[in-house]
MARVEX-289619 format. One record per residue (C-alpha): residue in one letter; x, y, z. Coordinates in Angstrom, 1 decimal. Example, Ala and Ser with C-alpha at 12.3 -4.5 7.8 and 13.67 -1.06 7.14 Angstrom:
{r a; xx 12.3; yy -4.5; zz 7.8}
{r s; xx 13.7; yy -1.1; zz 7.1}
This chain:
{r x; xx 7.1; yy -26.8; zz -25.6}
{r x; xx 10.9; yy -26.1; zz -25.0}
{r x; xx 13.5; yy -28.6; zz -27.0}
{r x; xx 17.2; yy -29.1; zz -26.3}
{r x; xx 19.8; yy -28.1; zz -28.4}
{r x; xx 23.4; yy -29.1; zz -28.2}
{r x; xx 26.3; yy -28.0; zz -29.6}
{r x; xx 28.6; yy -30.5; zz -29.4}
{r x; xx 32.7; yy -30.4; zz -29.1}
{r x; xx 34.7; yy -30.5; zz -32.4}
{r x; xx 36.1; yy -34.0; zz -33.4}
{r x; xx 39.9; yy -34.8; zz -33.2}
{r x; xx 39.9; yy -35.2; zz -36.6}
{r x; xx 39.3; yy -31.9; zz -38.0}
{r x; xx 42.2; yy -29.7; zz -38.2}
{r x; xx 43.1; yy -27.2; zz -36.1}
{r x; xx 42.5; yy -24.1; zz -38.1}
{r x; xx 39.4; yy -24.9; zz -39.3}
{r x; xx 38.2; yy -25.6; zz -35.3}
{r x; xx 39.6; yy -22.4; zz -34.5}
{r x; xx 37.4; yy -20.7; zz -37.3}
{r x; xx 34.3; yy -22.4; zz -36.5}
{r x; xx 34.9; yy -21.3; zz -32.6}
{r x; xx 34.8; yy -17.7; zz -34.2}
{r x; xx 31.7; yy -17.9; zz -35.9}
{r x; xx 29.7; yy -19.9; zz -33.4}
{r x; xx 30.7; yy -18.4; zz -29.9}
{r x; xx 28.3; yy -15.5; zz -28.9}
{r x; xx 28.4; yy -12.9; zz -26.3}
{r x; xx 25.9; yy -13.8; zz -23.9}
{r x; xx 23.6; yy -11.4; zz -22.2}
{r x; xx 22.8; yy -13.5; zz -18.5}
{r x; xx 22.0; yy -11.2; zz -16.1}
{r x; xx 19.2; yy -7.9; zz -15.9}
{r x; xx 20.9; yy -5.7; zz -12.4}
{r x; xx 18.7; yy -4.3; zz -10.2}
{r x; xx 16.0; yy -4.1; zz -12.1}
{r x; xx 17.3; yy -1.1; zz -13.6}
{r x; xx 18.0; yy -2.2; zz -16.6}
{r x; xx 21.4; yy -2.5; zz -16.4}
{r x; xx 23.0; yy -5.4; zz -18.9}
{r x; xx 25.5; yy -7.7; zz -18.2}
{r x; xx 27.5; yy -9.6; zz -20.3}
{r x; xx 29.9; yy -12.5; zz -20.1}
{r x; xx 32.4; yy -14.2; zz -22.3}
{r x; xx 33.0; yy -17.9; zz -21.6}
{r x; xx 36.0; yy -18.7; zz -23.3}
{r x; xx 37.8; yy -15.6; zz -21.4}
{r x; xx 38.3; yy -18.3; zz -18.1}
{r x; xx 41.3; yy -19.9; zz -19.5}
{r x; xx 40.4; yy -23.0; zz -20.6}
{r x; xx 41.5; yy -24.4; zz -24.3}
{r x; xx 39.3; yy -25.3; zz -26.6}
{r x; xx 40.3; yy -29.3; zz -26.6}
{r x; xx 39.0; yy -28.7; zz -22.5}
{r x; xx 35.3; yy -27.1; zz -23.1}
{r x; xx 32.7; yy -29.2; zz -22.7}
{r x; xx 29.6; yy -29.8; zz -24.9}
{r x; xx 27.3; yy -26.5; zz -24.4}
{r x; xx 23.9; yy -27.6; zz -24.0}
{r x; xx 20.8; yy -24.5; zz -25.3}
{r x; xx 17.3; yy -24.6; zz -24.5}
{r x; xx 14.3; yy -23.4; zz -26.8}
{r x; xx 11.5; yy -20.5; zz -25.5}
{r x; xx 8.7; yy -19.3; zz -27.1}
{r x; xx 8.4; yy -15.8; zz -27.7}
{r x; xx 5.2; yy -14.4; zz -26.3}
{r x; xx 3.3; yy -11.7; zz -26.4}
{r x; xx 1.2; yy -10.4; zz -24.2}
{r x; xx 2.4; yy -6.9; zz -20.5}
{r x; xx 5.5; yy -5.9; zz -18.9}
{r x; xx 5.9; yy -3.4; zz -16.2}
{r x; xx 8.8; yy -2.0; zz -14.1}
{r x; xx 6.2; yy -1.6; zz -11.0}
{r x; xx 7.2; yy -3.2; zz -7.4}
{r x; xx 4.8; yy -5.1; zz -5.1}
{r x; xx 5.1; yy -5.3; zz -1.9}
{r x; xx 3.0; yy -6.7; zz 0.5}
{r x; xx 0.7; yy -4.5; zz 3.2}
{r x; xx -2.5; yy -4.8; zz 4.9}
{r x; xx -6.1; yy -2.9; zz 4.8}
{r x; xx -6.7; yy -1.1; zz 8.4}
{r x; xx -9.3; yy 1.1; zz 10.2}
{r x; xx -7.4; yy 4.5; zz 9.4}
{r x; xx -6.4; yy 7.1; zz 11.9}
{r x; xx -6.6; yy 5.1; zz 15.2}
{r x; xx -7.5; yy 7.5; zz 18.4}
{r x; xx -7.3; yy 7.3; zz 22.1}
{r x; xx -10.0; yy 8.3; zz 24.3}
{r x; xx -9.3; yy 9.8; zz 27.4}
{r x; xx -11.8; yy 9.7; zz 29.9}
{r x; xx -12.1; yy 13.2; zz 31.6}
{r x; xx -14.0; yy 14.0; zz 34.7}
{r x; xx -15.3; yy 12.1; zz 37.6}
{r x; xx -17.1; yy 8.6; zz 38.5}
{r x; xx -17.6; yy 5.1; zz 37.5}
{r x; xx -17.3; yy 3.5; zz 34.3}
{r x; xx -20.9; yy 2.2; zz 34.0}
{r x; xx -21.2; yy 1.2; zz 30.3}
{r x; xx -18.4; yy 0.3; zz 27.6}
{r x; xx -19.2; yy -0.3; zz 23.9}
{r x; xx -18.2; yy -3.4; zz 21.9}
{r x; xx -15.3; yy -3.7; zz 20.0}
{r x; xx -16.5; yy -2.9; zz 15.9}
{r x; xx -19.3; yy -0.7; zz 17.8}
{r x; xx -19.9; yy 2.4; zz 14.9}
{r x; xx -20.8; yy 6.0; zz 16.9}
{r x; xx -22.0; yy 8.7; zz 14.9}
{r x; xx -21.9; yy 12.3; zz 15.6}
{r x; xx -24.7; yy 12.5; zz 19.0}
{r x; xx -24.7; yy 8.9; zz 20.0}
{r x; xx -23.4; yy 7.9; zz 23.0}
{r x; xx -20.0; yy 6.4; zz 23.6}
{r x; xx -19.3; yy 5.1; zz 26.6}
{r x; xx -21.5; yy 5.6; zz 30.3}
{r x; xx -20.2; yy 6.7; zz 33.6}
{r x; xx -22.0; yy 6.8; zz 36.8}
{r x; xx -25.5; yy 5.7; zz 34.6}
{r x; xx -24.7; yy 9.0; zz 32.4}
{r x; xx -24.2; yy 8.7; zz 28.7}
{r x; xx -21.1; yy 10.4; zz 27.4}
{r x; xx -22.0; yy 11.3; zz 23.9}
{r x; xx -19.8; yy 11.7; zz 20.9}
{r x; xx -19.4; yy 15.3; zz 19.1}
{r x; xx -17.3; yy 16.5; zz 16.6}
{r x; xx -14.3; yy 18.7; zz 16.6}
{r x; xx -10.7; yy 19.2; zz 16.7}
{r x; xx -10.9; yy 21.0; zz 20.5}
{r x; xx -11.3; yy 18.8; zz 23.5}
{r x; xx -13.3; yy 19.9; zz 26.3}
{r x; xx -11.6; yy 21.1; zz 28.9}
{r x; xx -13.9; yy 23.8; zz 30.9}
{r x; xx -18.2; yy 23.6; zz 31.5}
{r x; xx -19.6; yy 25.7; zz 29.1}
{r x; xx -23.0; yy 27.5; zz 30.1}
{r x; xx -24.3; yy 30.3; zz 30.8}
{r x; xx -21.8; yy 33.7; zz 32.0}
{r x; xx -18.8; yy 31.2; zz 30.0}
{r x; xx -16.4; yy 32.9; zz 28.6}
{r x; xx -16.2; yy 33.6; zz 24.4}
{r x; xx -14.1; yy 30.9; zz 23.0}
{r x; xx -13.0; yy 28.6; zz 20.1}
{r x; xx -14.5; yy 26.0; zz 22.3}
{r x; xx -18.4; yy 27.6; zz 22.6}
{r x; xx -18.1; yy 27.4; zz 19.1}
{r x; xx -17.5; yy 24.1; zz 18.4}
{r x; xx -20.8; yy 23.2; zz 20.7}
{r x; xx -23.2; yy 25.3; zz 19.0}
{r x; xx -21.6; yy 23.7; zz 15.5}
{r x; xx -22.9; yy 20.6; zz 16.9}
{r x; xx -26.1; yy 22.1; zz 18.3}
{r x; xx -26.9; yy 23.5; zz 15.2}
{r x; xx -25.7; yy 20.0; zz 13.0}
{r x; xx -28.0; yy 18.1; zz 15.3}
{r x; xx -31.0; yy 20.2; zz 15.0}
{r x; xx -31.4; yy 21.3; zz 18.5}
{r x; xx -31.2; yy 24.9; zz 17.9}
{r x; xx -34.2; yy 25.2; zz 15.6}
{r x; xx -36.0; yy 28.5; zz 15.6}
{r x; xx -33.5; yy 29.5; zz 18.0}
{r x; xx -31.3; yy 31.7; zz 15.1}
{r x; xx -28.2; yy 30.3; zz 16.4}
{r x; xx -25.3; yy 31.4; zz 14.8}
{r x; xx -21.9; yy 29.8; zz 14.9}
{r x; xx -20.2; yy 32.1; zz 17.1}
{r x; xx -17.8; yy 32.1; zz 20.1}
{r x; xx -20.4; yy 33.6; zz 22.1}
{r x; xx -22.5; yy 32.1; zz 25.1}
{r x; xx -26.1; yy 33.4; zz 24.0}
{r x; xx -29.3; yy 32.6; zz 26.3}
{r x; xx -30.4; yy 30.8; zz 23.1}
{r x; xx -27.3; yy 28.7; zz 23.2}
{r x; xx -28.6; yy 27.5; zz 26.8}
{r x; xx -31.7; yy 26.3; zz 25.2}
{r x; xx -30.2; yy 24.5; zz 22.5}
{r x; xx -28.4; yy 22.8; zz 25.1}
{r x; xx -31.9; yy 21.9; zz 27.3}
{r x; xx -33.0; yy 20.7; zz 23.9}
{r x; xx -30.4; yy 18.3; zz 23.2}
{r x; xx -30.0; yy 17.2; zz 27.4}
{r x; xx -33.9; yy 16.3; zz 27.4}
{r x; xx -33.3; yy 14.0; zz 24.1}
{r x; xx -30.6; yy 12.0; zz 25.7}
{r x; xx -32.9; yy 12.2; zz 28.8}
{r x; xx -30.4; yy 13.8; zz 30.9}
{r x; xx -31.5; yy 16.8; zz 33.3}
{r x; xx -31.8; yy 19.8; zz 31.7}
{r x; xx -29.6; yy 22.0; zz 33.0}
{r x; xx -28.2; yy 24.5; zz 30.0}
{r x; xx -24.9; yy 23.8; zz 30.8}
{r x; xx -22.2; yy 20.8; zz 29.0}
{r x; xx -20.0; yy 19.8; zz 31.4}
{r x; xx -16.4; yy 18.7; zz 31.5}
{r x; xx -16.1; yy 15.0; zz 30.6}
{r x; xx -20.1; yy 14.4; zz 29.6}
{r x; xx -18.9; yy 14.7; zz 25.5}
{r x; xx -15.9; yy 13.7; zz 23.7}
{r x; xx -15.0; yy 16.0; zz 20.9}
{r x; xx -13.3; yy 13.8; zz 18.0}
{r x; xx -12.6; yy 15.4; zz 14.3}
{r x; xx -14.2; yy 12.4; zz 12.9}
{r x; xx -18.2; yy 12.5; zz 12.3}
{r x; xx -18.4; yy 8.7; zz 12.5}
{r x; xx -16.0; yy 6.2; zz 14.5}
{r x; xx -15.4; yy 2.6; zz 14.9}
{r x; xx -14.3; yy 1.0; zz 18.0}
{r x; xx -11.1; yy -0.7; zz 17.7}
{r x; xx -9.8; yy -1.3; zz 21.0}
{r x; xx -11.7; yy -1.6; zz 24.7}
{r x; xx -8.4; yy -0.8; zz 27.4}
{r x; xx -10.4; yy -0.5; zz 30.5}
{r x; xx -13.1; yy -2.4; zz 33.0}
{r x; xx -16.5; yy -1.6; zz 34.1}
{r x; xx -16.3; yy -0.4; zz 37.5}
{r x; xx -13.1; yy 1.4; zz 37.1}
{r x; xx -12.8; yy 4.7; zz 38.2}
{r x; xx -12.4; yy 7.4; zz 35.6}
{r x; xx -9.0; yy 9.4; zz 35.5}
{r x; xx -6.8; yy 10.9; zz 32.3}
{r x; xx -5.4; yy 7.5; zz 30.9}
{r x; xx -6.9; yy 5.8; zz 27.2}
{r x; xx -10.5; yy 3.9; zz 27.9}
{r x; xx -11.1; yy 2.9; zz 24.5}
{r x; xx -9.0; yy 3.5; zz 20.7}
{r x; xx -11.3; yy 4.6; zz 17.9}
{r x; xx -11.0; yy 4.8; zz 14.4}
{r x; xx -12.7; yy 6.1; zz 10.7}
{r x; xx -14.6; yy 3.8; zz 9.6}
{r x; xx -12.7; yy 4.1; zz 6.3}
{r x; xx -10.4; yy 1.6; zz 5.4}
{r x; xx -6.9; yy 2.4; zz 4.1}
{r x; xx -3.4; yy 0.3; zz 2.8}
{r x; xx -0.8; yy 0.2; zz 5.0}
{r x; xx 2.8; yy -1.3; zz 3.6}
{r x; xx 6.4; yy -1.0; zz 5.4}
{r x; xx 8.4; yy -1.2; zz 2.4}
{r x; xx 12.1; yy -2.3; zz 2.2}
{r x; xx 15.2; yy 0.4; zz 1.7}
{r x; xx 15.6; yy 0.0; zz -1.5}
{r x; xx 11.9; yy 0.3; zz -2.1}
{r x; xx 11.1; yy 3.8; zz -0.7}
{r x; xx 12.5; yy 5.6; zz -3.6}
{r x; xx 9.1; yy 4.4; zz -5.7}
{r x; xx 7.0; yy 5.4; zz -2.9}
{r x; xx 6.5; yy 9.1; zz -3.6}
{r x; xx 3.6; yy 11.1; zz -2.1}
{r x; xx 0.2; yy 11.5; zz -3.8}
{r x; xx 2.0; yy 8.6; zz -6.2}
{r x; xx -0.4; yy 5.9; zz -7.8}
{r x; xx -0.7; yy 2.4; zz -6.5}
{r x; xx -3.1; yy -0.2; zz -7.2}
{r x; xx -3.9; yy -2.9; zz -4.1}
{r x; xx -5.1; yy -6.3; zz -4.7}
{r x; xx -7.4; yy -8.0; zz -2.4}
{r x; xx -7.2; yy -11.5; zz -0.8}
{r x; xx -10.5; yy -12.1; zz -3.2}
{r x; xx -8.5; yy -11.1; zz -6.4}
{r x; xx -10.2; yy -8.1; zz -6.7}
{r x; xx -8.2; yy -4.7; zz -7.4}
{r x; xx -8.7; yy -0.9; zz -5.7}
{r x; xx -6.7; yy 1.9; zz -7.0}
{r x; xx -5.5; yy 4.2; zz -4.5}
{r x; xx -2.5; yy 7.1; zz -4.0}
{r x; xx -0.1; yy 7.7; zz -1.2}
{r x; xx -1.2; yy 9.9; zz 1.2}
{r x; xx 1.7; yy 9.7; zz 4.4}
{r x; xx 5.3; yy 8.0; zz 4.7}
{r x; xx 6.1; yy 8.1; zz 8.3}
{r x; xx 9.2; yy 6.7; zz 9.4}
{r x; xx 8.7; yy 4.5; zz 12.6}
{r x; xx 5.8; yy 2.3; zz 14.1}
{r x; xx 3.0; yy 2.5; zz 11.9}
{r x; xx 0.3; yy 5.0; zz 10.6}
{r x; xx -3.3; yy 4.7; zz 9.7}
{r x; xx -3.4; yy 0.6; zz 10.6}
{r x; xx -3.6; yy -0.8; zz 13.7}
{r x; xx -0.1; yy -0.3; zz 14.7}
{r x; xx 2.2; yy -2.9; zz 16.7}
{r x; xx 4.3; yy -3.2; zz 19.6}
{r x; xx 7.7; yy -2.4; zz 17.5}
{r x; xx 9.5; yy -5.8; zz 18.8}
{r x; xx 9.4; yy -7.5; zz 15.3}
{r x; xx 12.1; yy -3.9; zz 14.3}
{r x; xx 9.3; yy -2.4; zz 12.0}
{r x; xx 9.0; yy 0.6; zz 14.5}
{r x; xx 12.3; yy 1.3; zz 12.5}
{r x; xx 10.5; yy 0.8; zz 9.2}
{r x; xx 8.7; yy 3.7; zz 6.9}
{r x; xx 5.0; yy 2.6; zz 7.0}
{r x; xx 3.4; yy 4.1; zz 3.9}
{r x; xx -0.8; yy 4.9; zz 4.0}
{r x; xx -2.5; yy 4.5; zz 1.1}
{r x; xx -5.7; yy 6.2; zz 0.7}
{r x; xx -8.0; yy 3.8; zz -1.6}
{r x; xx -10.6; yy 5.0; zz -4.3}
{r x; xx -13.6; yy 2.7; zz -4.0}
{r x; xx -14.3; yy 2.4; zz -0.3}
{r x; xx -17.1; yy -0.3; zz -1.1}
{r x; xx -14.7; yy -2.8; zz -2.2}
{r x; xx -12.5; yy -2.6; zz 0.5}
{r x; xx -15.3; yy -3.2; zz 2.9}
{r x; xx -16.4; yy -6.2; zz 1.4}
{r x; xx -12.9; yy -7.6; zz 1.8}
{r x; xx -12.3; yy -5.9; zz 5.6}
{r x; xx -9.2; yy -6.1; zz 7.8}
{r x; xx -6.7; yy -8.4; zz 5.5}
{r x; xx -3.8; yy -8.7; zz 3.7}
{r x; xx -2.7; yy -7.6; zz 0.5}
{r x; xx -0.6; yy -6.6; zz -1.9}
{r x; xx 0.6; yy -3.1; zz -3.2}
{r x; xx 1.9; yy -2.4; zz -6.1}
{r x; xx 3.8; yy 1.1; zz -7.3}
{r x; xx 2.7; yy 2.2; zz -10.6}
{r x; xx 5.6; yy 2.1; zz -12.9}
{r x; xx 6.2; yy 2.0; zz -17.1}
{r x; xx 4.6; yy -0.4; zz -19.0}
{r x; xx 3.5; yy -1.9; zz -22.2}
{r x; xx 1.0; yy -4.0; zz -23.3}
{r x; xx 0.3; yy -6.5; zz -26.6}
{r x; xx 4.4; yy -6.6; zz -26.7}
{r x; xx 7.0; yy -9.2; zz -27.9}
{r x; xx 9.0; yy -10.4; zz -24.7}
{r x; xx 11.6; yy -13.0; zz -24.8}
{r x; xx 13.9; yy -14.1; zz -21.5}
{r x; xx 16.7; yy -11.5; zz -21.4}
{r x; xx 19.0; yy -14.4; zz -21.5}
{r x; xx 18.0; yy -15.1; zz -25.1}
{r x; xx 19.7; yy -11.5; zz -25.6}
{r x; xx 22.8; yy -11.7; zz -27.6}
{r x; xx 25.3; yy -8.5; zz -27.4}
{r x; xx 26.2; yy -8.0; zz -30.9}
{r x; xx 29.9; yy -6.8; zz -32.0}
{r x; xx 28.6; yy -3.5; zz -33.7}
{r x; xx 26.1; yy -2.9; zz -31.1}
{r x; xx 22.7; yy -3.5; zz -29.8}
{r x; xx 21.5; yy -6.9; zz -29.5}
{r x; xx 20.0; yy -9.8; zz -31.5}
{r x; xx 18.4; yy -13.6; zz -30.7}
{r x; xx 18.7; yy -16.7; zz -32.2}
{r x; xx 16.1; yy -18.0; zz -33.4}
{r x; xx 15.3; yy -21.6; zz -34.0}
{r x; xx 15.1; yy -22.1; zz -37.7}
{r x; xx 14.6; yy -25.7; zz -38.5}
{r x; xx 15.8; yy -28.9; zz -36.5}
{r x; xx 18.9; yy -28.0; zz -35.6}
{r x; xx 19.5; yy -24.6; zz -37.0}
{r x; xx 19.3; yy -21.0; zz -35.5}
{r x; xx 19.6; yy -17.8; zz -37.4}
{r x; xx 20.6; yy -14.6; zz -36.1}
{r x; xx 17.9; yy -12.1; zz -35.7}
{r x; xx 18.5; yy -8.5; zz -34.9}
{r x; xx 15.6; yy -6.7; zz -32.4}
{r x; xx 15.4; yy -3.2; zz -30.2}
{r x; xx 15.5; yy -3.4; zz -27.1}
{r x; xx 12.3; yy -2.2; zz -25.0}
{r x; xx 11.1; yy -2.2; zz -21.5}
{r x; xx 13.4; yy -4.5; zz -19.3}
{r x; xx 11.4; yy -5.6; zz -16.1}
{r x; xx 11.4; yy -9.3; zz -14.0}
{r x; xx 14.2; yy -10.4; zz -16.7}
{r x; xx 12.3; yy -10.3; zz -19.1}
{r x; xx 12.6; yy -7.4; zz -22.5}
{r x; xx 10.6; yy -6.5; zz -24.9}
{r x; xx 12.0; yy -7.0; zz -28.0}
{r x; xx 10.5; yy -5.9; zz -32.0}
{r x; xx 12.2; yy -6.7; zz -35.4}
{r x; xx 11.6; yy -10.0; zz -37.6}
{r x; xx 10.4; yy -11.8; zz -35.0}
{r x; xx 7.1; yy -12.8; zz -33.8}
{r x; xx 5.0; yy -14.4; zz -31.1}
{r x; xx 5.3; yy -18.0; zz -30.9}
{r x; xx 9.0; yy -18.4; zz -32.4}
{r x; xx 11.5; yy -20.3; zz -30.8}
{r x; xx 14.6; yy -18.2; zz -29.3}
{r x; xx 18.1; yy -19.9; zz -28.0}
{r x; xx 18.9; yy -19.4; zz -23.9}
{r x; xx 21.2; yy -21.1; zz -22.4}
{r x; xx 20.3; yy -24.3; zz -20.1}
């Protein structure tokens, strides 16, 4: 519990000299203000304002505990968990949209994504998209390669001795029949244009359904996918970015309370990356969005989509002395002292070093422990 302490004006009575000695002894250099965050110290003089001493008015102190316990110099800002790596999916080929999947619908590598014209299109992996049939008398290419990755991954070229190649092999036609007659399509040996979208991801997660059933296929976005993987997103402000450094350690606390560590993986200036991006109209399109790629996966699952809070790693100590850095006192041969309460109305001068400085609050060691009462202005 905090007390009062006032030190009250010097009676008419007592003779001028001897008020002017007392004012010498009693006035301290205050330490009021931490800048930045930086560390930087501040320090005022009251009686420098040009006021006499018959014209200062009673000074009134409070009294704070000293405690014990963390500081850190880290920065929090506040972000959000989001499906990483959103995708567009463009719709190549002819026909009818027939089928759409659900919005939070998960596709793995062979399952089928969307449906046109009562024809699955199925989900494969790879960097490429399709853009030619590939069959038999098709040209070598990056592009026959990545299909017999996926014919091999999916275990329809077995006993076939398929090997990853850039070459159109009769066996690679019958790999194809294979996988055609387990999706029940006919079995023609040859994959064409717009029956397979080619995605680096293995597994995906619907995020976004942006067109109707009955609509005609052409080149524009059907549907937005993303990882199933969750990631931190956070826009921080200016003067923030500096603590944002790639690969740099962060921790991210949940809306449950619960804590993942993680490490920045991008910093992309403008709109954002990894979440589920915006329209831009709030200004953050002008913003650096920082991703942050999380360690325990689990965790953030449990808590999904949601807000939260990043914080930057920074110094810190722990089982420390702190004191408000107001109870600093700037001492005339240097470094800095606090008073400390030392009956009921007495306070002696304790010199301390100075630690960690964070939230204005220091960390402070010498004769002093936790629990004693230090003098801050009111």
């Amino acid at each position: 519990m905090s007390r009062t302490v006032k030190t009250a004006a010097p009676a008419d009575s007592t003779p001028a000299r001897a008020r002017k000695i007392r004012r010498s002894v009693v006035v301290p250099l205050l330490l009021v203000a931490v800048l930045g965050g930086s560390g930087a110290l501040a320090v005022t003089r009251p009686w420098e304002h040009g006021e006499s001493a018959t014209e200062r008015a009673p000074v009134a102190h409070d009294l704070v505990a000293v405690e014990k316990g963390s500081l850190s110099t880290g920065i929090q800002a506040g972000g959000a968990l989001a499906f990483d790596k959103p995708t567009p999916v463009v719709a190549t080929g002819r026909g009818t949209l027939t089928a759409l999947p659900a919005v939070g619908t998960v596709v793995k590598t062979g399952g089928r994504l969307y449906e046109v014209d009562g024809r699955p299109v199925v989900l494969l992996r790879g960097a490429r998209p399709m853009w030619r049939d590939l069959g038999p008398g098709a040209a070598d290419g990056p592009d026959v390669e990545q299909l017999k990755r996926n014919l091999i991954k999916l275990g329809h070229a077995e006993g076939l001795g398929l090997a990853a190649d850039q070459k159109f092999t009769p066996g690679t036609t019958t790999a194809v029949k294979h996988w055609q007659k387990a999706l029940g399509m006919p079995q023609t040996g040859t994959v064409t244009v717009g029956s397979v979208v080619m995605l680096p991801q293995p597994t995906i997660r619907v995020q976004q359904v942006g067109a109707q059933l009955g609509a005609a296929v052409g080149t524009g976005s059907i549907l937005t996918v993303t990882s199933t993987d969750l990631v931190a997103t956070v826009q921080p402000a200016e003067n923030q970015l500096s603590r944002f450094k790639p690969n740099g350690k962060v921790t991210v606390k949940l809306t449950d309370g619960g804590t993942i560590n993680g490490h920045i993986r991008s910093l992309v200036r403008g709109g954002a990356s990894g979440g589920s991006g915006g329209d831009g109209n709030d200004g953050s399109s002008d913003k650096t969005t920082v991703t942050v790629a999380l360690d325990a996966q689990g965790l953030a699952k449990k808590s999904g989509p949601s807000s939260v809070v990043v914080s930057v790693v920074g110094d810190s100590v722990s089982d420390a002395l702190i004191v408000p850095v107001t109870a600093l006192l700037a001492l005339d041969g240097g470094g800095y002292g606090v008073k400390v309460a030392d009956g009921a109305d007495a306070a002696r001068l304790v010199k301390v070093q100075l630690g960690l400085v964070a939230d204005a609050k220091a960390q402070v060691s010498g004769a002093i422990r936790a629990g004693d009462q230090v003098v801050v202005p009111k």
